[in-house]
Structure formats: structure tokens, C-alpha cells
C-alpha positions as CSV (number, residue, x, y, z in Angstrom):
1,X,19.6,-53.8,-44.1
2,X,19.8,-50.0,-43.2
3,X,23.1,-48.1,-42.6
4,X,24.3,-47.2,-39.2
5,X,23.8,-43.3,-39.3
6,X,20.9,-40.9,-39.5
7,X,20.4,-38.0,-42.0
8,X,19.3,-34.7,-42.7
9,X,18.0,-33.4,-46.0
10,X,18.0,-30.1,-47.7
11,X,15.0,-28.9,-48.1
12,X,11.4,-29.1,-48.7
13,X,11.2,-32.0,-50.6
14,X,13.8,-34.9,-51.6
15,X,15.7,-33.8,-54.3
16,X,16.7,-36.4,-56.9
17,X,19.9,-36.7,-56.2
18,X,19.1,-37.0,-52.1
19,X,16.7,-39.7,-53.7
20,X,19.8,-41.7,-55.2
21,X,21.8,-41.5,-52.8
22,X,18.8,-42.4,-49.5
23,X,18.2,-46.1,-52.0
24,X,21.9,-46.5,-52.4
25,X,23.2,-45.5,-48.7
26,X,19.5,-46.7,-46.4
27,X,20.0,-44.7,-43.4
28,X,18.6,-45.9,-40.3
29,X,17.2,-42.2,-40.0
30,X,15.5,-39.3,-41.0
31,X,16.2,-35.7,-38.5
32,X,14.1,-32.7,-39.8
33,X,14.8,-29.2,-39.1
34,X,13.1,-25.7,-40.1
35,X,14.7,-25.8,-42.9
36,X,12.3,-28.9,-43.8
37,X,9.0,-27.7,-42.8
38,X,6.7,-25.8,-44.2
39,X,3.3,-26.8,-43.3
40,X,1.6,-30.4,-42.4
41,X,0.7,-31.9,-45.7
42,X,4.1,-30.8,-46.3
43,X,6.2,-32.1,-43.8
44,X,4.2,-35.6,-43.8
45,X,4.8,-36.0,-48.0
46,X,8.8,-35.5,-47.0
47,X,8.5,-38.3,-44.6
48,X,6.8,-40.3,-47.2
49,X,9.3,-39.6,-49.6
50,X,12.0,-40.0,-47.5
51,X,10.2,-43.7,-46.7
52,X,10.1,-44.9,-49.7
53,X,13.7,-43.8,-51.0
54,X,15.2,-45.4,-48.3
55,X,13.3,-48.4,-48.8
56,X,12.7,-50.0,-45.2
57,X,9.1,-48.4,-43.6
58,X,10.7,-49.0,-39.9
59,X,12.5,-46.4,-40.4
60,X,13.7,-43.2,-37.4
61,X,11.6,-40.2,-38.4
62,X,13.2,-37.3,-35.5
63,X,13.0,-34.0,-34.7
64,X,14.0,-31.5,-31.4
65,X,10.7,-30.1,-30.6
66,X,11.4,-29.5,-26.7
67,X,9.7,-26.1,-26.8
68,X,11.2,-22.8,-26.1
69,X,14.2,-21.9,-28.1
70,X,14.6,-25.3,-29.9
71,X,11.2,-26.2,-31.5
72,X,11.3,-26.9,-34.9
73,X,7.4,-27.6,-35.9
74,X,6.2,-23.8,-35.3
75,X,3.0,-21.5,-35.4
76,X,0.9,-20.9,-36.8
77,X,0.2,-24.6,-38.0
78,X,1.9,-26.1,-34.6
79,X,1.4,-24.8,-30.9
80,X,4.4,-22.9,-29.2
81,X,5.2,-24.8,-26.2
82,X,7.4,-23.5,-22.7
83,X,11.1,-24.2,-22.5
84,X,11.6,-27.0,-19.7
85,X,12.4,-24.5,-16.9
86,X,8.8,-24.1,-16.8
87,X,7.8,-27.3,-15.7
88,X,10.9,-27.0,-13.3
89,X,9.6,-23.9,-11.9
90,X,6.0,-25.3,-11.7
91,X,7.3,-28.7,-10.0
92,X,9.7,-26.1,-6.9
93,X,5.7,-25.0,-6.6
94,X,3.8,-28.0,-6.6
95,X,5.4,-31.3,-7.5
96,X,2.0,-33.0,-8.6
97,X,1.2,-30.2,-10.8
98,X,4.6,-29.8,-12.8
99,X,4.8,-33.7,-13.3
100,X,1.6,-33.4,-14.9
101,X,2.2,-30.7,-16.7
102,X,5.5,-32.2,-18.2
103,X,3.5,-35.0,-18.8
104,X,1.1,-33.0,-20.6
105,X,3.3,-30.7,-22.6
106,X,4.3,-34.1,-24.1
107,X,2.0,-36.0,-24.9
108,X,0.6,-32.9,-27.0
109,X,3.5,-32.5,-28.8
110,X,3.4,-36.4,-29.6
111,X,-0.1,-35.6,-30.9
112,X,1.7,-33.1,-33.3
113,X,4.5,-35.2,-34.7
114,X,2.7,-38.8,-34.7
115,X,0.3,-37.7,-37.8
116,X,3.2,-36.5,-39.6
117,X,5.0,-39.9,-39.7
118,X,7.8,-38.3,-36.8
119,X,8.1,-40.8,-34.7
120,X,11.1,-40.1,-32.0
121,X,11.5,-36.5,-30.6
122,X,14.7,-35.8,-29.5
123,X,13.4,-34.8,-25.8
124,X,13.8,-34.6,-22.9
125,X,17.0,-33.6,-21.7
126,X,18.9,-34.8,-18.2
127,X,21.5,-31.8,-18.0
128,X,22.0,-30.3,-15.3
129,X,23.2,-26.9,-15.2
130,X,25.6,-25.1,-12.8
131,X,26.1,-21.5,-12.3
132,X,28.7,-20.5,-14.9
133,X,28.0,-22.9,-17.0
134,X,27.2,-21.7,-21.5
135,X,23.2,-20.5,-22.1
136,X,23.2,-23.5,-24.5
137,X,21.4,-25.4,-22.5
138,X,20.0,-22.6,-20.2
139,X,16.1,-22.3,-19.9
140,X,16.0,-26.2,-21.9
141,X,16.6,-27.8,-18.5
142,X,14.1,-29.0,-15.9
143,X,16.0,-27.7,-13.0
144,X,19.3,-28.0,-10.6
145,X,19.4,-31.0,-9.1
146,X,19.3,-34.3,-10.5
147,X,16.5,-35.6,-8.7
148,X,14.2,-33.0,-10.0
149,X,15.9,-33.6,-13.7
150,X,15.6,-36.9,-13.5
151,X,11.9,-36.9,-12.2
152,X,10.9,-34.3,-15.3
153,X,12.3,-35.9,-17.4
154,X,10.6,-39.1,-17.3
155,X,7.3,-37.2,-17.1
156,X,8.3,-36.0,-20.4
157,X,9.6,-39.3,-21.8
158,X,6.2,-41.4,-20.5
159,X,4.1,-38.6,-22.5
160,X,5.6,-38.9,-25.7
161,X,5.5,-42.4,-25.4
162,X,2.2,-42.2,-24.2
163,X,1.7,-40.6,-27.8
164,X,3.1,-43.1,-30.1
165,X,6.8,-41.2,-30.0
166,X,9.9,-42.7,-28.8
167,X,12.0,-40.2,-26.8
168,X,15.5,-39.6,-27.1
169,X,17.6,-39.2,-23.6
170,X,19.9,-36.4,-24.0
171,X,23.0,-35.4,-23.5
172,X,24.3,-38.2,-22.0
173,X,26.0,-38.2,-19.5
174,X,25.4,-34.3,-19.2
175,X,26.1,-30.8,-20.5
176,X,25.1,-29.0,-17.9
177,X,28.3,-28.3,-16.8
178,X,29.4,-27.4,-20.0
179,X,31.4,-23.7,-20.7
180,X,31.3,-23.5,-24.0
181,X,28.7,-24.6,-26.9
182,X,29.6,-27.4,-28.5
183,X,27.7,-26.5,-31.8
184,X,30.6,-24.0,-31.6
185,X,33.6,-25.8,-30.1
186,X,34.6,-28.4,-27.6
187,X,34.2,-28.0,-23.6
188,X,35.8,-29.5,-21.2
189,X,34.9,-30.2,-17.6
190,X,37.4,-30.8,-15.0
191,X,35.4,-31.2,-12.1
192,X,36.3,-34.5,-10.3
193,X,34.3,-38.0,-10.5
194,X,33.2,-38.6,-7.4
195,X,31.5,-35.0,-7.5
196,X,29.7,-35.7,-11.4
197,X,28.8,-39.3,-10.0
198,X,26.4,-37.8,-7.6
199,X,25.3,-34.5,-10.0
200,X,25.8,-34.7,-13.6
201,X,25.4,-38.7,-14.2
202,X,23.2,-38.9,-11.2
203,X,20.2,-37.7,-13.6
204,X,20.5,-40.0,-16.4
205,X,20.9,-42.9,-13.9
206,X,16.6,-43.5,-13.3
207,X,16.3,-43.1,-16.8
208,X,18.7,-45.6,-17.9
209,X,15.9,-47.7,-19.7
210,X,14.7,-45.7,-22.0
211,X,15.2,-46.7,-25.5
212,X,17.3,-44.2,-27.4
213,X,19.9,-41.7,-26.4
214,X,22.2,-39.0,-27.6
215,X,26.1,-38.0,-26.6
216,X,27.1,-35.0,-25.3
217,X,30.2,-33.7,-27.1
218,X,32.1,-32.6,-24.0
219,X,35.3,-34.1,-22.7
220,X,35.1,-35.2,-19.0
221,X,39.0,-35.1,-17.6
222,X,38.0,-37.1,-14.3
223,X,37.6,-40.1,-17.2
224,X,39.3,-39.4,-20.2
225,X,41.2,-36.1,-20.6
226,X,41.4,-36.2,-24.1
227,X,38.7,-37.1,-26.3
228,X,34.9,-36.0,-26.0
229,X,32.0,-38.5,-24.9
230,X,31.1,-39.3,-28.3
231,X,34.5,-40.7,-29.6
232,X,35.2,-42.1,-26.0
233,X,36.0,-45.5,-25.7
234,X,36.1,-45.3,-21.7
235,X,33.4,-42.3,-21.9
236,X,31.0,-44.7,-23.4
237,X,31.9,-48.2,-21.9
238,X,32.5,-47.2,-18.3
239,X,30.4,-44.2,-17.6
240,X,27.2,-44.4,-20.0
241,X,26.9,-48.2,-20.6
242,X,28.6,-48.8,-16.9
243,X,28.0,-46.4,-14.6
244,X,24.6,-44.9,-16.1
245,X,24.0,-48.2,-17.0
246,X,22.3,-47.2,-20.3
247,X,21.4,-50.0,-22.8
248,X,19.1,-48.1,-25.5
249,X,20.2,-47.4,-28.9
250,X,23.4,-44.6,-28.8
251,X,23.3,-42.4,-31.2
252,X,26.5,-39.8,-31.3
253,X,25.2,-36.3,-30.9
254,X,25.8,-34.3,-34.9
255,X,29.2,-35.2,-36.2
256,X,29.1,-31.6,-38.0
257,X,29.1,-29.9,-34.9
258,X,32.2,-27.3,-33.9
259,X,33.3,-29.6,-31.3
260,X,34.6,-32.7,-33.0
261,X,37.7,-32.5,-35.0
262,X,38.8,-34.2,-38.4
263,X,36.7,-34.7,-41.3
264,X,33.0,-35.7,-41.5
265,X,34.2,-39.4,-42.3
266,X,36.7,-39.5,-39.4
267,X,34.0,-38.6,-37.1
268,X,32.1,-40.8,-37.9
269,X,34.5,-43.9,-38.0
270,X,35.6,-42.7,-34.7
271,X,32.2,-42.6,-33.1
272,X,31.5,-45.9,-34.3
273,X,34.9,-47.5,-33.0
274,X,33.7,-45.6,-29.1
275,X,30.6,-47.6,-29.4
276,X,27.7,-45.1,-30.8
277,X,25.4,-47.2,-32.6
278,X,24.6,-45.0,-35.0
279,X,25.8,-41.5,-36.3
280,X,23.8,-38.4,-36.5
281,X,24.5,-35.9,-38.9
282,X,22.5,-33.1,-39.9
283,X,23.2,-30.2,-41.9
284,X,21.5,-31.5,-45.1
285,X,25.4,-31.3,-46.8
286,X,25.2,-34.1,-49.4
287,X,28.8,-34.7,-50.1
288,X,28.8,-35.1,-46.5
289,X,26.0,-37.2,-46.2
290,X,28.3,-39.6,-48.4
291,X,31.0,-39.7,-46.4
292,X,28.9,-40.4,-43.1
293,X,27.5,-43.1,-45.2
294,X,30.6,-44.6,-46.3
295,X,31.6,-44.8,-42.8
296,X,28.9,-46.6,-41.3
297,X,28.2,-50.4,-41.8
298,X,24.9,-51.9,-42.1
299,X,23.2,-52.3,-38.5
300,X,24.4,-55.5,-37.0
301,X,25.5,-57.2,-33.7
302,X,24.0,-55.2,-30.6
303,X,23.8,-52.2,-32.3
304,X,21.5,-53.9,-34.5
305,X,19.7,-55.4,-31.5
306,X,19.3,-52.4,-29.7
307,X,17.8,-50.2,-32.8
308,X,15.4,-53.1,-33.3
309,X,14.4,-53.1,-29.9
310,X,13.8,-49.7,-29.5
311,X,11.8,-49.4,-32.9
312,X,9.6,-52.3,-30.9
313,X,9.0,-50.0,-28.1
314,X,6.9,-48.0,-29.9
315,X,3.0,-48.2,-29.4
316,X,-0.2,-47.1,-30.6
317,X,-1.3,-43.5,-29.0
318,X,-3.3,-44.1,-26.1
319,X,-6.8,-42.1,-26.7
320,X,-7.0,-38.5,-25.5
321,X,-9.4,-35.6,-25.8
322,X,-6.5,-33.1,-26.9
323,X,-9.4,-29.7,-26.4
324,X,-9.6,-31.1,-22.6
325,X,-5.6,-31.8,-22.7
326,X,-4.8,-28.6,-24.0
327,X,-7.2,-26.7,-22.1
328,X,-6.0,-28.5,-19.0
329,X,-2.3,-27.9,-20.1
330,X,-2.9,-24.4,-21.0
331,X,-4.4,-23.6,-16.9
332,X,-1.0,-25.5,-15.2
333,X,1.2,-23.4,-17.2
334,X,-1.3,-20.4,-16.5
335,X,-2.0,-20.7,-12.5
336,X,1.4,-22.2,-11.4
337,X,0.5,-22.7,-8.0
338,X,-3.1,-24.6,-9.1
């Protein structure tokens, strides 16, 4: 039975100790970075050997290609795709037309990862941002109000599924507000419930069935002012699986991230005890790959449920003439107001 985390590798290929350790610790999950791709036949032998070290063929094959600043599949051998403000800017102009495009910008990235053996993007986002607010998530969000957000993003989500992708909702229940990076260190938002009820969570609330989602490592003082979302007891029981309403597969958001405090292990043990199904780490580190997996147990109970039945979610890609998609895509994004 796989291991309640998901992992990142190295390099290029599986090296053999990466290889002893995937058969001994059977993550749940594969994330790939730059730092693993190189070219197509590439990138789909990784996944293959990643596949058969870990020894189960279900297994989570992700990656953040959103487009913009955080795309990790690149050109020349991938398309360059538009942050998400562009669909939000396209959508203030004609709502029909940035749905579509959204939509679009999806489904062709789905046609990217699919032959590769990726099959969940972490994508699309629900933050919303506020004036002030860090440039972490910036130009990555579909706009400033939650409806919009909300609308966006289930274009986005419907496309890649609409691919053969599962999407991952992010970063629940918002960064947005966020005044600090938490790659770097840990923000905290003090604005009061009633007022992120109707903003912040608002977003994620119409997109509470999708089938996977990520934390946000921010600490919320209206609802717990001390720890961050991802090792939130109250975070996670009252606000994402309560008040969102959320009932995909939680993963935490990467437990090497500046935010979170303690070591790799403690994390991780801490995320699991708030209620993230599985733990996401990433940085390819193998001694702490170990301790991530010593941490997590096999996949069992409701988190086992819930990674089971969002693996079944998947489906074949629905047929599509990507020239007339991408020409079509490439003339939204071109004539805004088309």
C-alpha cells in the first residue's frame, strides 16, 4: 500500500539510491520540477522509472504548470502559456470569451502533460489578492473578487479534466491576502472572519468538489492565532472541511518551505495530526525524503478513501483538434475584446 506523502527527485533520471529508497518508502506521489526536465522522451522515461520503483502504476504524477512565472515544462519543446491574470483581464472584457479561453489554456496544457504520464497539475489557483498584499501570488491569480476567481477557476479545472488531468485546488483557503511569501517565511492575516467568509474562502466554496487540494501555509488569527493552515487542527476541520466544505484529497502545501517550523519529520507528523492526507515535499533532499517517509503511514481510513476516489476521477481525454484549439486559443489571448 503506498505511503502518505508525495516526493520530489533530484534530477534527470532516478538515481539508485532514489530507486531503493521509492521500493522501500512507495510514495503516493511523484512532483517534477525544472530541475527534472529536459526534453519529452526524457521527462516520460522519469515517470516510468519513477512507476516502476515505486511499485503501484496508480500512482500521482504532478507538476505546477499554471503558465506565467511558474511553468515548469518550457520552450522550446512545450508552449509558454499566460499567467492567470490574462484570462481575468479577458473575462472584465468579455465573460464568454475569458471562460473559454481559461478553458482553453487548459485543456492544452493537459494535452502537454497527459503523454508524459503527468497526470495532476497543480492548477488553478482560488486566491484572491488584495492591494498590499506579497507579488507571490501576483499576476497567478484570475482576478479580485471571488466570484470571478471562483468562475476561472473552474474553467481551468473542467479543461484539464477535460484532458485526462486531475487539477489541484490551491491554496486553500487563500493566499491572497498574504504579506509575505511563504516559500520564504510565515504570513499571518489578521483580518476578521466574517470579512474572509465572504472574500478569501468565498472562492474556494463553488469549487468545493473538486478532487484534490493544496494548503496554504498562512496563519489566519480570526481562527487559530497560532499555527498555519497546514498544521491546523481547527484551520482544516472548521474552515476547509466545514466551512469550504472541501472533501477531495488534502495534500499540505511543501513541508520544506520557509514558513513551517521544526524539522522535516515534525512537519510532517504535524500535518498529518491537522488532517492533510498526504504530505508534499519537494526539494529532491534524500535524507529528507526519508524522514517525510518515516513520518507518514500507509494510506488508510478517509485519507485512503479520498486518494482512491480522486485517482477514479480521472478520465480518458475527450478528442480535440489541438491546431484548431491552439489556433483558436492563440486569437482570444490575441484580440481580447473578440
Amino acid at each position: 500500500m503506498a505511503r502518505a506523502f508525495i516526493t520530489g527527485l533530484a534530477g534527470l533520471a532516478l538515481t539508485a539510491d532514489e530507486r531503493g529508497f521509492l521500493r522501500e518508502a512507495r510514495p503516493w506521489g511523484l512532483i517534477l520540477f525544472k530541475r527534472n526536465v529536459e526534453s519529452p522522451p526524457q521527462v516520460a522515461r522519469l515517470v516510468e522509472e519513477f512507476l516502476d520503483a515505486a511499485g503501484h502504476r496508480d500512482a500521482a504524477v504532478l507538476i505546477d504548470q499554471e503558465g506565467g512565472r511558474v511553468q515548469r515544462l518550457q520552450p522550446p519543446h512545450w508552449p509558454q502559456y499566460p499567467p492567470g491574470a490574462a484570462y481575468g483581464a479577458l473575462y472584465l472584457q468579455n465573460r464568454t470569451a475569458g471562460l473559454r479561453a481559461a478553458w482553453l489554456g487548459a485543456r492544452l496544457i493537459a494535452a502537454d502533460l497527459h503523454p508524459l504520464g503527468i497526470n495532476v497539475d497543480c492548477l488553478p489557483l482560488a486566491d484572491v489578492p488584495v492591494p498590499g498584499s506579497d507579488s507571490v501570488i501576483g499576476d497567478r491569480a484570475y482576478g479580485a473578487t471571488p466570484g470571478q476567481v471562483a468562475a476561472i477557476a473552474g474553467a481551468v479545472a473542467e479543461g484539464l479534466q477535460a484532458g485526462g488531468v486531475l487539477p489541484v485546488l490551491k491554496h486553500i483557503p487563500g493566499h491572497g491576502r498574504a504579506t509575505a511569501d511563504s516559500h520564504v517565511r510565515l504570513p499571518t492575516v489578521n483580518a476578521p472572519r466574517a470579512e474572509l467568509e465572504v472574500a478569501d474562502f468565498a472562492a474556494f466554496r463553488p469549487l468545493q468538489r473538486l478532487p484534490l487540494g493544496m494548503t496554504a501555509h498562512v496563519v489566519f488569527t480570526a481562527c487559530d492565532p497560532v499555527l498555519p493552515v497546514t498544521t491546523s487542527v481547527t484551520m482544516i476541520r472548521d474552515v476547509i472541511r466545514g466551512f469550504i466544505g472541501f472533501d477531495g484529497l488534502l495534500m499540505s502545501d511543501d513541508v520544506s518551505m520557509g514558513a513551517l517550523s521544526g524539522s522535516i519529520g515534525e512537519r510532517s507528523r504535524a500535518a498529518l495530526a491537522a488532517g492533510c492526507d498526504v504530505v508534499l515535499h519537494c526539494n529532491g533532499k534524500l535524507d529528507e525524503m526519508q524522514a517525510v517517509a518515516a513520518a507518514a503511514p500507509e494510506l488508510g481510513g478517509e485519507a485512503g478513501r479520498r486518494a482512491a476516489a480522486a485517482m477514479a476521477a480521472r478520465r480518458p481525454p475527450s478528442p480535440i483538434d489541438l491546431a484548431d484549439a491552439r489556433r483558436e486559443f492563440a486569437g482570444l489571448m490575441g484580440q481580447p475584446t473578440a
